[in-house]
N, C-alpha and C positions, 0 to 999 in steps of 0.2 A: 658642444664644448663644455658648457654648463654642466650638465649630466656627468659628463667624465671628468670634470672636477671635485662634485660634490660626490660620487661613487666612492672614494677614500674615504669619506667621513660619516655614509650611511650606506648602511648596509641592504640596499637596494628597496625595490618597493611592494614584493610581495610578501607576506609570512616566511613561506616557504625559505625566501632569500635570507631573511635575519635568523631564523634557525639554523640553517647552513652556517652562517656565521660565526652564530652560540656555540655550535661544537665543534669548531675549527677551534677556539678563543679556549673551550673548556678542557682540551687536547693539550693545549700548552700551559695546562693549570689556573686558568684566570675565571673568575667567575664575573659575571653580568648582572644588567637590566637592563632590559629590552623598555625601548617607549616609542610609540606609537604615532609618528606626527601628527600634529595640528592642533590648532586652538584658535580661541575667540571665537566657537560656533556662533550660531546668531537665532538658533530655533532651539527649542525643548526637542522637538525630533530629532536633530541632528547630534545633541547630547546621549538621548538615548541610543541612537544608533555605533556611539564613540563606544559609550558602555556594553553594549553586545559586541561590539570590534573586542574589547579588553575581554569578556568573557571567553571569545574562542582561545583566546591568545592563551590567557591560566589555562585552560585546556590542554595548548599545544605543548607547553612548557613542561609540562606533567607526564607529555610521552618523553620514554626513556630513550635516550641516545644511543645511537647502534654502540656497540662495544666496540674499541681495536681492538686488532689483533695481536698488540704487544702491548704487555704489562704498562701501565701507569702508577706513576705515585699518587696516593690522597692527596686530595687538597683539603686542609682543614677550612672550617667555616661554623659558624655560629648554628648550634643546632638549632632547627624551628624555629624561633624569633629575634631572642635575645642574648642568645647563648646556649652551649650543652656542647655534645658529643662532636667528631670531625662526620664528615660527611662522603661520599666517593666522589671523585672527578667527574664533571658534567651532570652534578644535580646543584646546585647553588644560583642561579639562575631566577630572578625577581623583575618587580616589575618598575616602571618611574610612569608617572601621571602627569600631566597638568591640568588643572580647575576650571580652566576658562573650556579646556577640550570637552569640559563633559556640565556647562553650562552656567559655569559660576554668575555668570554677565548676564544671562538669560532670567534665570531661576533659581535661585540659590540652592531650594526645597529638592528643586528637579536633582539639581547638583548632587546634593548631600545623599538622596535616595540610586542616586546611581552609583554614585563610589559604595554607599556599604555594600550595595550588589557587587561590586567585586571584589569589596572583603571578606565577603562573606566566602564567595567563591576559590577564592587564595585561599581562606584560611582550612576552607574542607579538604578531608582527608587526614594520611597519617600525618605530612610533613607538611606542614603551613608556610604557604609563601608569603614575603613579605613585599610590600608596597609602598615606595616611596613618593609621596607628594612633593613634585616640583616647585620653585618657588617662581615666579612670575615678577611680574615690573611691582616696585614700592602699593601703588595704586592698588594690590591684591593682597596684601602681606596681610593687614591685618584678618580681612576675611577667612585669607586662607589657616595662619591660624588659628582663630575659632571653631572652622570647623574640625581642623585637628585635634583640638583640647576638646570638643566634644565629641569622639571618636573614643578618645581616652578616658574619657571620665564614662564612656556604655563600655570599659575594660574590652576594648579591641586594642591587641599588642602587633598586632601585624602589619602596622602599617609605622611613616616616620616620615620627617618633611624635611625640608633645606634649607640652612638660612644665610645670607649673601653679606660678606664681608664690609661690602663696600657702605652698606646700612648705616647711617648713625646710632640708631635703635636695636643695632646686632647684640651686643654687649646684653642688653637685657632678655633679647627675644633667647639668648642661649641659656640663661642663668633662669626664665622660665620653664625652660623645655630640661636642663639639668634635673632642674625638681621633680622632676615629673619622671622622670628615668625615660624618658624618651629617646629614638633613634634619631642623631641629628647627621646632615650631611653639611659639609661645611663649604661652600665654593665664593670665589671672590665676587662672582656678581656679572652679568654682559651684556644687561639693560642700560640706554639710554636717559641716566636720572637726573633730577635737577639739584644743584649744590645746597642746595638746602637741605637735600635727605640723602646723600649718598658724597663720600669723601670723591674728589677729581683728580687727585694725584695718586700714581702706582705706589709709589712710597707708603704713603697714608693707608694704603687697602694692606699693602703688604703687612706695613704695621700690626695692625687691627688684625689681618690672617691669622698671623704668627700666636697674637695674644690669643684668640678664640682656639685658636688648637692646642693651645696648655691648658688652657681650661675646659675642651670637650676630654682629651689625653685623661688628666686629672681627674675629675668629677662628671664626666656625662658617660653615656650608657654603648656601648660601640659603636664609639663615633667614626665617619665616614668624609675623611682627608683628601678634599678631589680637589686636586692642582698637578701640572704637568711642571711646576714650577720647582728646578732642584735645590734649589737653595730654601722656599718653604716648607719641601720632603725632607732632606739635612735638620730643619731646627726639629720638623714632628720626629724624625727617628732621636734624635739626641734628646728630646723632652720627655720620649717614652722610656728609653733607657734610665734617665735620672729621675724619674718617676717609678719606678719599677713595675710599667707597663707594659705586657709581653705582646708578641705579635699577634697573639689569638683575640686579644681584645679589640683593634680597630681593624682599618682596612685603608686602603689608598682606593683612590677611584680617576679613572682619566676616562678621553672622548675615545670614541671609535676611530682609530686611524692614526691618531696623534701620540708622536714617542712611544711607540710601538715598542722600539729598544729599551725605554726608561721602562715602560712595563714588564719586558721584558725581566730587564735587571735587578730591580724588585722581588719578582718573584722568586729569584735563583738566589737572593739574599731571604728568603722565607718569611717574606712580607705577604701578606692576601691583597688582592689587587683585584679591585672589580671593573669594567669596561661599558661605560653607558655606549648602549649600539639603539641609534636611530635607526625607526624603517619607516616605510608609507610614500603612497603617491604625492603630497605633500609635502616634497621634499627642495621643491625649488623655494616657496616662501619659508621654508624651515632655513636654508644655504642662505638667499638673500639678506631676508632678513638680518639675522646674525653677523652678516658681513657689514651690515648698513647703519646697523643701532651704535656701531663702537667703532671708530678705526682704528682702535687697539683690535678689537677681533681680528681685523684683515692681518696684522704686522703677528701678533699670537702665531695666527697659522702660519704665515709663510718661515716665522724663525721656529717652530715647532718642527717644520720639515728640511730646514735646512741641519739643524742639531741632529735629527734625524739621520740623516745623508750623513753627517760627519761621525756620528758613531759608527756608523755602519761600513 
């Protein structure tokens, strides 16, 4: 029963499966990042072994998708890292991480030497993929980013991290990472934190959202707007508009599964919408978990599908 639950929300558990996915997702013009469950390894092997999982994956993402057989429209997208030219349908396709997956808690050193191995590996070739660093519980932020600032300061651009609304310290971690011209992704937060470092009321995150997205919109570098939430999509589009921010410069981002129609709707309004699509055997303490940290998670999902069902 479990399994058939969380099936909506990842995209099964072998490679195979989540590519299937990808180009079902890149057919109806949406582009991705594919992330790979699991975290809190507990060995330097087990790191290492996360980071060759991520190597086949840049790999797999790099074979080109069968073509249909009826005409598609481009989907425009940020060429190569930061910006440039549109791109065709079904090549936009990156990657999301997390740090503890590839040993942060272990080995920091181990840590840091396995992710460049897969920056390195993204960024070869003609078209460099980019790499997004997940943001994890308060307890990682800082770690996480330092390592990022020194990623950017050895001028690797292909990579960008996330930072969670719910923060007290959001406010500054954005207005560091503005400086920097870095790729931010913006999400409210769905760790379990203590009132001392993170707001407890929806209102207050919402607050806090709303301001962080007029100032990634305004001054930060193609910022990445993930909330299923319409009324925080209503203020980013009316902020971009009054800002004379076109659509080629951000993107919205929602889960695999969730307001399927809002993504939809988005895209047929010529908004770019990218789709974090879970895979991995992994997937029951990925589902648990998430359900158990917040129970706003659990009420999230089920009015996420009942708006769902009522669009529909």
């Amino acid at each position: 029963m479990l399994r058939r639950a969380a099936r909506r929300f990842i995209a099964g558990e072998r490679l195979e499966e989540a590519l299937d996915a990808i180009r079902r997702l890149n057919l109806e013009g949406l582009s991705t990042t594919l992330d790979l469950l699991g975290e809190d390894v507990t060995t330097a092997a087990q790191a290492e072994a996360s980071g060759h999982a991520y190597l086949r994956i840049v790999d797999a993402l790099r074979v080109p998708p069968v073509e249909p057989e009826w005409p598609q429209a481009p989907v425009p997208r940020p060429g190569g890292v930061a910006g440039g030219p549109p791109a065709a349908a079904g090549t936009d396709n990156n990657l999301s991480l997390k740090l503890t997956q590839l040993g942060l808690d272990v080995d920091a050193p181990v840590c840091g030497r396995v992710l460049r191995g897969i920056l390195d590996r993204a960024a070869a070739g003609a078209a460099p993929m980019f790499v997004r660093i997940d943001m994890e519980s308060s307890a990682h932020t800082d770690a996480t980013l330092r390592l990022f600032e020194a990623l950017w300061t050895e001028g690797r651009r292909n990579v960008g991290v996330v930072i969670q609304a719910y923060l007290y310290r959001s406010p500054r971690d954005v207005e560091r990472l503005n400086a920097l011209g870095a790729r931010v992704r913006l999400v409210k937060g769905a760790y379990d934190e203590a009132p001392a470092v993170a707001f407890a009321r929806k209102r207050d995150v919402d607050r806090t959202f709303a301001r962080l997205t007029e100032v990634l919109l305004r001054e930060g570098t193609y910022p990445a707007i993930a909330t299923h939430d319409e009324r925080l999509i209503d203020h980013a589009r009316r902020t971009a508009r009054s800002a004379g921010v076109t659509p080629d410069r951000f993107e919205f981002q929602m889960l695999y599964g969730i307001r399927r129609d809002l993504q939809a709707a988005l895209r047929r309004d010529g908004y770019r919408v990218r789709v974090y699509v879970p895979f991995g055997d992994e997937w029951y303490p990925y589902f648990m978990r998430r359900l158990a940290e917040r129970p706003a998670n659990v009420e999230f999902v089920l009015r996420s599908l009942l708006r769902e069902r009522a669009a529909g």
